[in-house]
C-alpha positions, -999 to +999 in steps of 0.1 A: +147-537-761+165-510-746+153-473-753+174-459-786+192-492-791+192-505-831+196-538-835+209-555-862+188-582-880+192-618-870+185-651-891+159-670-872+172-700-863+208-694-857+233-694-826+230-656-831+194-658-827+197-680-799+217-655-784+194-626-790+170-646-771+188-652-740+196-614-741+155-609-744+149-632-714+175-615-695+158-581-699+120-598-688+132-614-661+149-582-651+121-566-654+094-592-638+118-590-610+110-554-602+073-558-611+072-586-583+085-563-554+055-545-561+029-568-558+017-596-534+002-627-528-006-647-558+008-623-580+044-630-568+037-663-570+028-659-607+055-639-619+077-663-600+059-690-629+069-670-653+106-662-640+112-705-638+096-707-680+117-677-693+147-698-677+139-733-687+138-715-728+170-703-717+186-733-708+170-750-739+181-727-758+215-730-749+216-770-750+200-766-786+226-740-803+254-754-778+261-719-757+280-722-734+270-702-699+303-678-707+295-677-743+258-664-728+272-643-701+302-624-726+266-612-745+248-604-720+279-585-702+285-564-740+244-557-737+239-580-770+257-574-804 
């Protein structure tokens, strides 16, 4: 979640949540990604792991609430509703 940024709340199991999670992946991956130029070894290796999970949720959740990847990319371009 981005410093100072209110959300509005979400149904859980909606496209709209479905989207909210994409957005959250977005930002961990983001952030793993900078973690990992800090670190070596094993580590990298792990947080590589963890990058390839976060996206295979993505891309189930997408197949599951039928997002398409510009549908995904329009949110994540706007920074999420």
């Amino acid at each position: 979640m981005v410093a100072g940024k209110i959300r509005s709340t979400v149904e859980i199991g909606t496209k709209e949540s479905a989207l909210c999670t994409l957005e959250n992946i977005n930002q961990a991956i983001k952030g793993l990604k900078e973690v990992r130029k800090h670190v070596r070894g094993d580590h990298k290796r792990t947080i590589d792991d963890a990058i390839t999970v976060y996206r295979i949720i993505a891309f189930e959740a997408m197949k599951t609430y039928a997002i398409s990847r510009d549908e995904a990319q329009e949110v994540l371009r706007k920074g999420g509703f």
